[in-house]
C-alpha positions as semicolon CSV with decimal commas, in nm:
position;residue;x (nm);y (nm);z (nm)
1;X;-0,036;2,881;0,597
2;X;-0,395;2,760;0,533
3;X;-0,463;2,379;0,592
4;X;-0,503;2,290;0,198
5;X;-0,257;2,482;0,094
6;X;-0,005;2,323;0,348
7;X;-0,123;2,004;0,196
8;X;-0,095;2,110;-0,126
9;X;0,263;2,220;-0,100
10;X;0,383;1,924;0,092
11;X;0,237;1,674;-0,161
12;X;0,373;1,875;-0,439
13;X;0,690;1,819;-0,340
14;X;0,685;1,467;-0,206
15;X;0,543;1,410;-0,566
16;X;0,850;1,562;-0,707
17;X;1,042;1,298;-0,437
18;X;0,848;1,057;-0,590
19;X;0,880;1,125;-0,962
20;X;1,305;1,152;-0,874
21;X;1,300;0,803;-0,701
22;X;1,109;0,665;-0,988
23;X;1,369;0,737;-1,282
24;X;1,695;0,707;-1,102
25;X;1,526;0,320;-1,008
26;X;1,392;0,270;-1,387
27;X;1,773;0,315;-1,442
28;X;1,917;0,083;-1,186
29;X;1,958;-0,335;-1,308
30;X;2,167;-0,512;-1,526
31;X;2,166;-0,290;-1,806
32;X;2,203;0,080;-1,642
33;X;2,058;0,339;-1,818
34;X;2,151;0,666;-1,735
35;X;1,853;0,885;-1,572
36;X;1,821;1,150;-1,828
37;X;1,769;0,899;-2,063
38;X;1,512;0,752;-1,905
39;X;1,333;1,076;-1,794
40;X;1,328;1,083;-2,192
41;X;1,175;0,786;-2,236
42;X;0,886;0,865;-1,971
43;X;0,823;1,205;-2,165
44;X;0,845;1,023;-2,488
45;X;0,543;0,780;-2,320
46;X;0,333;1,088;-2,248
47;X;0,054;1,106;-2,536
48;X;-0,281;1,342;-2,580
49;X;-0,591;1,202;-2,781
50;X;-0,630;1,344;-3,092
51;X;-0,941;1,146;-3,225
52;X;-1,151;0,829;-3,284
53;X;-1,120;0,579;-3,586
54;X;-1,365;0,307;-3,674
55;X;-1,212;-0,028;-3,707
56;X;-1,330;-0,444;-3,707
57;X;-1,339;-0,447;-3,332
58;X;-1,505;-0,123;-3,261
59;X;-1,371;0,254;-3,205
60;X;-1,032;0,308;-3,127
61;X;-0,904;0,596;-2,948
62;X;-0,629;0,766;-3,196
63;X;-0,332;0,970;-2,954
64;X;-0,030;1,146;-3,008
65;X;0,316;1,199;-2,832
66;X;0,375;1,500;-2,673
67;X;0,754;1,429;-2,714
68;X;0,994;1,249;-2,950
69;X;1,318;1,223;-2,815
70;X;1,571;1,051;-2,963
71;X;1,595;0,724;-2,756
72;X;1,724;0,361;-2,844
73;X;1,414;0,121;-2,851
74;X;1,603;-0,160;-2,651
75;X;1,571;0,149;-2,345
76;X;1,241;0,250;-2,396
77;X;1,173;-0,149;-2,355
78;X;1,347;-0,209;-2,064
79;X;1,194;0,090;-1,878
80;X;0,825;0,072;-2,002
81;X;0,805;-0,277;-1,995
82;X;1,011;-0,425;-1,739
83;X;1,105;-0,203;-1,501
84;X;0,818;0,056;-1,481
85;X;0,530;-0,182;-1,424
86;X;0,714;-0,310;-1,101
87;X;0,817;0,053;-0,996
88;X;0,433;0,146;-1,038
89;X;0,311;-0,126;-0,840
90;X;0,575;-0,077;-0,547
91;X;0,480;0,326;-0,543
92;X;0,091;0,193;-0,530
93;X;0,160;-0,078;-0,274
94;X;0,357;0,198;-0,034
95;X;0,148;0,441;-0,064
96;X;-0,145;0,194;0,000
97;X;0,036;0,052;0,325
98;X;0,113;0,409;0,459
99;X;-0,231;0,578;0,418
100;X;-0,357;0,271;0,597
101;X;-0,134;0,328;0,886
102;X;-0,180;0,664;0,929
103;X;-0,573;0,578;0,961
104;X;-0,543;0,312;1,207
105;X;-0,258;0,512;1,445
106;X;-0,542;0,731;1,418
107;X;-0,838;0,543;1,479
108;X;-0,686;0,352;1,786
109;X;-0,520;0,667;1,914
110;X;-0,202;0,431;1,937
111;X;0,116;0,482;1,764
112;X;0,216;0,097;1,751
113;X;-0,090;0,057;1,524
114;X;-0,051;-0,050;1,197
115;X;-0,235;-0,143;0,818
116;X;-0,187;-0,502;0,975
117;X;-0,402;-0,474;1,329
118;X;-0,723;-0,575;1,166
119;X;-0,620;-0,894;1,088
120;X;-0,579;-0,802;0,710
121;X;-0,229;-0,940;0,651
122;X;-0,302;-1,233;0,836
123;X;-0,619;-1,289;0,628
124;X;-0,453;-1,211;0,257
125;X;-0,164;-1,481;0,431
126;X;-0,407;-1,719;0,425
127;X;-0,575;-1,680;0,134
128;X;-0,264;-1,694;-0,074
129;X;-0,117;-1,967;0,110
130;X;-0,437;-2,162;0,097
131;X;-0,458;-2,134;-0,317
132;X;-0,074;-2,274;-0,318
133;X;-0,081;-2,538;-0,118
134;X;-0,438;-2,654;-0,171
135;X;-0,595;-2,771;-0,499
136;X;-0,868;-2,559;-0,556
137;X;-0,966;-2,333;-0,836
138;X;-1,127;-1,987;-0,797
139;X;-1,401;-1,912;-1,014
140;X;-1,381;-1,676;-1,326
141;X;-0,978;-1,757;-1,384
142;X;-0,942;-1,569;-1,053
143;X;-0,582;-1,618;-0,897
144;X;-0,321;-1,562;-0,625
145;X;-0,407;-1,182;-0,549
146;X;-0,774;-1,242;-0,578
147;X;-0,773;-1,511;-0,318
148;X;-0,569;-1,308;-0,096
149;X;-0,766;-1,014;-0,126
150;X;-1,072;-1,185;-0,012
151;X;-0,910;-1,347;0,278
152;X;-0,767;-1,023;0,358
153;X;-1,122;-0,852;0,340
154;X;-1,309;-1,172;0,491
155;X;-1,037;-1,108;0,796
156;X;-1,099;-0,726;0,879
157;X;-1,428;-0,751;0,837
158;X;-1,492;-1,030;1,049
159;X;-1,261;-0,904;1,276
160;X;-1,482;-0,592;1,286
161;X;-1,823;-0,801;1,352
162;X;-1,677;-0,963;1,662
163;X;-1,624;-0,659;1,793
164;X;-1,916;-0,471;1,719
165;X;-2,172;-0,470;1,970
166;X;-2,552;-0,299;1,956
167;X;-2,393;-0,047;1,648
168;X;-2,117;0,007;1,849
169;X;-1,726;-0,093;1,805
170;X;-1,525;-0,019;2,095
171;X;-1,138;0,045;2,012
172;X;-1,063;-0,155;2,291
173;X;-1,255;-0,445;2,193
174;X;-1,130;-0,429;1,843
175;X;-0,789;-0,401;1,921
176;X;-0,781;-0,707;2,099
177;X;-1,027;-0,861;1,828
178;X;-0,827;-0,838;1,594
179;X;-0,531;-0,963;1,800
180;X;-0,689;-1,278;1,886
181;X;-0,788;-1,323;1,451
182;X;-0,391;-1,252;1,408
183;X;-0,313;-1,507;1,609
184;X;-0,518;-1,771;1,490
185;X;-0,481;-1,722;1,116
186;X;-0,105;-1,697;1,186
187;X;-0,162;-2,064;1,290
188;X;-0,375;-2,151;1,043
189;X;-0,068;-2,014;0,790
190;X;0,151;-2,235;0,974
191;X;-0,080;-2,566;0,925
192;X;-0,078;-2,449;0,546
193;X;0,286;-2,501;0,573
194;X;0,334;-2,825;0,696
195;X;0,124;-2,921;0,435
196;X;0,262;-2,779;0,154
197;X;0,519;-3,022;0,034
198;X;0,729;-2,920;-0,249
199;X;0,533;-2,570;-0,250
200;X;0,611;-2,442;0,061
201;X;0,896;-2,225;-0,155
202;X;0,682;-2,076;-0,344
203;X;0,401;-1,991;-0,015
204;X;0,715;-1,848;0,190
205;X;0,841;-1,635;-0,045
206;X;0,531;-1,472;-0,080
207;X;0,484;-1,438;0,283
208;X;0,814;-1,260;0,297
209;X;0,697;-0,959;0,045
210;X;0,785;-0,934;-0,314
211;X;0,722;-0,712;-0,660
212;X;0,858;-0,943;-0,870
213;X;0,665;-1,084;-1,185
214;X;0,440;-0,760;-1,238
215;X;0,252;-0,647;-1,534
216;X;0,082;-0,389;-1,649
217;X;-0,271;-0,485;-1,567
218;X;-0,181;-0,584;-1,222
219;X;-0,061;-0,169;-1,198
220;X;-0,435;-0,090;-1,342
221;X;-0,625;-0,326;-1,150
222;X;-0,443;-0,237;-0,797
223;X;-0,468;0,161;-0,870
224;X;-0,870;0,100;-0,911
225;X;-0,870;-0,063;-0,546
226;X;-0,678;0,205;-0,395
227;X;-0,850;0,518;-0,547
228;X;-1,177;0,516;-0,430
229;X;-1,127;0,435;-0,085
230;X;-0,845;0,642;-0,053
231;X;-1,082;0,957;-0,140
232;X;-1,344;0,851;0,105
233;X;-1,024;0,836;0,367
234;X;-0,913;1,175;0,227
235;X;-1,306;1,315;0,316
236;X;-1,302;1,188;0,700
237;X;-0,966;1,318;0,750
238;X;-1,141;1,600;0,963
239;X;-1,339;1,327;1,182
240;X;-1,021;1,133;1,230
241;X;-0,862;1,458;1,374
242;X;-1,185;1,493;1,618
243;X;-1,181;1,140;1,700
244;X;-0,820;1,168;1,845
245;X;-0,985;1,342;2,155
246;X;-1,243;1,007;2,249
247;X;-1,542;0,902;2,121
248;X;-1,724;1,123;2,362
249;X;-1,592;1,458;2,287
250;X;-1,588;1,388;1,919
251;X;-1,954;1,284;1,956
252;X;-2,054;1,627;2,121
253;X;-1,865;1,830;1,849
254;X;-2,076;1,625;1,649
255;X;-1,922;1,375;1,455
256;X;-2,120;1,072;1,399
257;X;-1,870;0,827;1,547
258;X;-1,962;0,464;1,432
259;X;-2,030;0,567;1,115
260;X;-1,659;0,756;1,105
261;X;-1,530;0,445;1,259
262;X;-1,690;0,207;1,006
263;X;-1,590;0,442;0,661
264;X;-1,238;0,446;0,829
265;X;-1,171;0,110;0,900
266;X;-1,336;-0,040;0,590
267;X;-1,156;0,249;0,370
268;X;-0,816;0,097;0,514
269;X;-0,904;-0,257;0,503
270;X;-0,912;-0,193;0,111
271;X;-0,636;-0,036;0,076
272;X;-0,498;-0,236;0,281
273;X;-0,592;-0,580;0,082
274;X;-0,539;-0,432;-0,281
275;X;-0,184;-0,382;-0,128
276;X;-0,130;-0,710;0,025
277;X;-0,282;-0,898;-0,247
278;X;-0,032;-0,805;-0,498
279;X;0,288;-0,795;-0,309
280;X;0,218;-1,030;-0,006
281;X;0,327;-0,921;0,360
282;X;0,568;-0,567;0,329
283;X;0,612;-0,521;0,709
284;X;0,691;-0,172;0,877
285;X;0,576;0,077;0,601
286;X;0,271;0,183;0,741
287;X;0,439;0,181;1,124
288;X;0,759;0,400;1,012
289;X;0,614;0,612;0,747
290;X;0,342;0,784;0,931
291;X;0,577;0,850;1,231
292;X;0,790;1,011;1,033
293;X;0,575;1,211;0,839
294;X;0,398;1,322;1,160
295;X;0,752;1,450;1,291
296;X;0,755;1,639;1,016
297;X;0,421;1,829;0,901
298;X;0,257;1,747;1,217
299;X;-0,063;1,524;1,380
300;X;-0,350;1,701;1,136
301;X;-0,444;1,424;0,943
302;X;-0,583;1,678;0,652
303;X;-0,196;1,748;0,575
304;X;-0,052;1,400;0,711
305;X;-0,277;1,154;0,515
306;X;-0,177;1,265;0,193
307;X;0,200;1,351;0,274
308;X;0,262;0,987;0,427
309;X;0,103;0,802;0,160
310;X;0,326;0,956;-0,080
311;X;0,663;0,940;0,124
312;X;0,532;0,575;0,153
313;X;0,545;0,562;-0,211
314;X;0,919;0,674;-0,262
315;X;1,009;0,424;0,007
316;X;0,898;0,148;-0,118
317;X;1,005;0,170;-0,448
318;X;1,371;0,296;-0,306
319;X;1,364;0,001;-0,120
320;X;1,258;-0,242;-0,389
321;X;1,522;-0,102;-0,559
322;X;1,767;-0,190;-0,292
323;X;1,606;-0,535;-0,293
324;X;1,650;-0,611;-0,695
325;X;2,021;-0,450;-0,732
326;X;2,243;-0,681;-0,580
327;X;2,366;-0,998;-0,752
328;X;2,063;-1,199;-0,592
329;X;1,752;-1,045;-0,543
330;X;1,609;-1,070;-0,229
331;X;1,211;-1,018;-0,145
332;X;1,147;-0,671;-0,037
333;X;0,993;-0,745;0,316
334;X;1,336;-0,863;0,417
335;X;1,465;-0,489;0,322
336;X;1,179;-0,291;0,470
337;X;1,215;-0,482;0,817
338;X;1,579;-0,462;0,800
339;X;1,603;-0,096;0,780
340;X;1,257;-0,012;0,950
341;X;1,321;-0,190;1,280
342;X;1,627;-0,015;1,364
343;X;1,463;0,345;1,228
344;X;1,196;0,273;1,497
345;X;1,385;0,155;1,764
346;X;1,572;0,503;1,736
347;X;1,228;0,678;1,754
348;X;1,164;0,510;2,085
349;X;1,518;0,616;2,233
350;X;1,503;0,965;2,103
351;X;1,155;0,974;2,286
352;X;0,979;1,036;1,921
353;X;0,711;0,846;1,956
354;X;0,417;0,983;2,166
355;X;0,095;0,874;2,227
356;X;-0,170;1,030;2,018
C-alpha cells in the first residue's frame, strides 16, 4: 500500500481507538454513566452554524445541534464540563509527548531518546517550581503553565546554542549538551525545594505529573501550541527518514541538514513545552509509545509520526483514567512510570529495541 494511504488507514483507526477510550473514560468517576449515554451526549454537543445575529457586544455566531437525544442535564454536565476538558487535555498532552519522541529517537538515531533530552522537562521544572516557591509575578496575569513553558523553551533552546558551533549542531555534542543542562536544572529544582517551605506540596505534586484542575481554555490554548508545530514536524517527516542514514549521506541526497535539524528540534521543543506546561513532568510516553508504534507500522516516520502521536493520545488518557478511579487519586506520572518501566524493560529482553 502507498505511503499516505498506509498513514491514512492507520490513523483512521487509532482515531477510532481514540474516540473509544475517550467515552468509556467520560463514563468512569463517582457517578458512572453508562457509555452510550455519553456517546449521546458528545453527539448532542456536535452543532453546525446556521447564521450571524447583531447584538450589544458585537456579532454572534448563531449554531445548531446536529442531534437531540434525550439525555439528563446533570450527564451532559458531568461529561462536558468536568470530565471532558481533562480527557481533552490528557489526549493533547500524549499525543504532544509521543510526536516529540518519535522526532528526537529520530534525530539522535538513538532509541533511549526522549521529548525530555533537550533539557525541556528540566526547564518547564524549573519554571513552575520557581513561580511556587518564589514571590514573583509574571506579567499580563500570566501563571503556572506560562512560566513553565518559557523555562521549558529557554532550556532547549539554550541547550541547542551550546551546542551549535559555526551553523552546525553535532548530535553528539547536543546529546551530551543537553545532558549536562538536565543535570544542572535538576539541581537547581532541588535548591527550589529546600526553599519552599509550606509549598513544597504543591511544587512536588506538579513535578510528579497531573491533569487535574483543567478547563476549557487551558484545552484551547494547549491545542494552538501543538498544531502548528506539529504540521511543520508532519512536513520534515521525509528528511527525518534521510537523516537516519548520517548527516553525510542525507546531505548528498540533498537534504539541507541544519536547517532539518533546527525545524525538528525546535518543532519538538514546542510540543514538547505546551505539553509540559500544562500537566508538569509525564515520564515514559514519548520513550514507550514510539517503540511500540515502530514495532508495529514500521521505522518510516511518514506513517510512524502520526500513528504514535495518536496511540500516545489513547494512553494517556487510559492512564489518567487509571490514575482518577480509585478511591484516592493519584498524579498520572506515578501511573505512566509504573506501567511504562516494566513495558520497556520487556522490550530490552525480547531484543525489541534496536538501534536506529
Amino acid at each position: 500500500m502507498h505511503t499516505t494511504g498506509r498513514a491514512l488507514s492507520w490513523s483512521g483507526a487509532l482515531v477510532g481507538v481514540l474516540l473509544a477510550v475517550v467515552t468509556v473514560s467520560a463514563g468512569i468517576g463517582p457517578v458512572w454513566i453508562p457509555p452510550a449515554d455519553v456517546g449521546k451526549v458528545l453527539l448532542n454537543a456536535v452543532v453546525v452554524p446556521t447564521g450571524v445575529t447583531l447584538s450589544a457586544g458585537g456579532p454572534e455566531l448563531t449554531t445548531t445541534p446536529l442531534f437531540q437525544f434525550p439525555v439528563g442535564e446533570l450527564q451532559r454536565q458531568i461529561v462536558l464540563q468536568v470530565r471532558l476538558p481533562r480527557i481533552v487535555l490528557g489526549a493533547i498532552v500524549g499525543f504532544s509527548l509521543a510526536a516529540a519522541g518519535t522526532v528526537m529517537q529520530g534525530v539522535f538515531r538513538n532509541p533511549m531518546a526522549d521529548p525530555s533530552i533537550i533539557g525541556v522537562s528540566s526547564g518547564a521544572a524549573v519554571g513552575a517550581v520557581a513561580f511556587i516557591v518564589l514571590p514573583f509575578a509574571l506579567p499580563w496575569g500570566l501563571g503556572l503553565r506560562a512560566a513553565a513553558f518559557v523555562g521549558a523553551l529557554l532550556a532547549a533552546f539554550g541547550v541547542y546554542l551550546i551546542a551549535t558551533r559555526n551553523g552546525e549542531t553535532p548530535v553528539a555534542t547536543l546529546l551530551l549538551a543537553g545532558v549536562a543542562i538536565q543535570t544542572f536544572l535538576g539541581a537547581v529544582v532541588s535548591f527550589l525545594l529546600l526553599q519552599s517551605g509550606e509549598s513544597m506540596r504543591r511544587a512536588v505534586f506538579w513535578l510528579m505529573g497531573h491533569l487535574a484542575n483543567t478547563a476549557w481554555a487551558d484545552v484551547t490554548l494547549s491545542a494552538g501550541l501543538v498544531a502548528v508545530p506539529f504540521v511543520a514536524l508532519l512536513a520534515y517527516t521525509r528528511d527525518l527518514n534521510v537523516l537516519l542514514l548520517g548527516s553525510e549521506d542525507a546531505q548528498s541526497l540533498g537534504v539541507e541538514v541544519e536547517r532539518s535539524k533546527r525545524v525538528l528540534l525546535a518543532g519538538s521543543a514546542v510540543v514538547t513545552a505546551a505539553g509540559v506546561a500544562v500537566s508538569g513532568v509525564i515520564g515514559f510516553v514519548g520513550l514507550i509509545v514510539p517503540h511500540a508504534m515502530r514495532l508495529v507500522v514500521g521505522p518510516d516516520h511518514r506513517v510512524l509520526l502520526p500513528t504514535a502521536a495518536l496511540a500516545g493520545a489513547s494512553f494517556l488518557v487510559a492512564t489518567d483514567t487509571l490514575a482518577r478511579s480509585g478511591s484516592a487519586e493519584i498524579p498520572v506520572g506515578i501511573v505512566t512510570a509504573a506501567l511504562g518501566a516494566p513495558f520497556f524493560l520487556y522490550l530490552l529482553r525480547k531484543r525489541e529495541v534496536h538501534e536506529l
